[in-house]
C-alpha positions, 0 to 999 in steps of 0.5 A, a space after each residue: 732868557 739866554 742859557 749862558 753859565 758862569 764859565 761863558 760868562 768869565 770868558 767873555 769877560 777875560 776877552 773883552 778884558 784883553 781887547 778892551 785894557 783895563 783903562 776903557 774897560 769901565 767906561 765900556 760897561 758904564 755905556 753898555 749899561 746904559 743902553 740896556 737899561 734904555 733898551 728895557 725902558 723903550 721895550 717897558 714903555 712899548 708894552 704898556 702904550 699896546 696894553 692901553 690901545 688893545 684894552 687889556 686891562 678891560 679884557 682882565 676885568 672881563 675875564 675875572 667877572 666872567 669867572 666868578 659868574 661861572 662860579 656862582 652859577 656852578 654853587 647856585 647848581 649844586 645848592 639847587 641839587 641839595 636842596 632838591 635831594 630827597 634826604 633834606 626833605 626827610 630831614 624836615 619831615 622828621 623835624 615837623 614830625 614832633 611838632 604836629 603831634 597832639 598839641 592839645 596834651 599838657 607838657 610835663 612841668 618840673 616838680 619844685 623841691 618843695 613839694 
């Protein structure tokens, strides 16, 4: 948020140090840290009251089924294309093959051990 590093920070606290005195300078922090944490809580707050009026949870929900339709679609698609190829058609051509042939030919038996 603000780009402020550890030396920024000592002398602002050396500062205030010296124009606060040691004896206010806790009670100065304890009041400052209040108002922050308000402040979050307000803007916390703020945030979560236009979210709820603008729908934004809706808008989410939209925005997240409307992509898994895309991405059905788009495996629809390439299912469609596999199976429309011209390589999965020879491959059930070539499975059917032994199955039409001569059906009326007996089909070798095994022979026992004792014979």
């Amino acid at each position: 948020m603000f780009d402020i590093g550890f030396s920024e920070l000592l002398v602002i606290a050396v500062i205030t140090l010296i124009v606060m005195g040691p004896e206010r300078l806790p009670q100065t922090v304890r009041s400052i840290s209040l108002w922050i944490g308000r402040l979050k809580q307000m803007l916390s707050s703020a945030r979560r009251d236009f979210e709820q009026e603008v729908g934004m949870d809706e808008v989410r929900q939209q925005l997240h089924n409307e992509k898994i339709m895309r991405d059905l679609g788009e495996t629809k698609e390439q299912l469609q294309r596999t199976l429309d190829s011209k390589t999965l058609q020879d491959a059930a051509e070539d499975v059917m093959k032994p199955l039409d042939s001569n059906p009326s030919e007996p089909k070798p038996t095994k022979k026992s051990a004792n014979e």
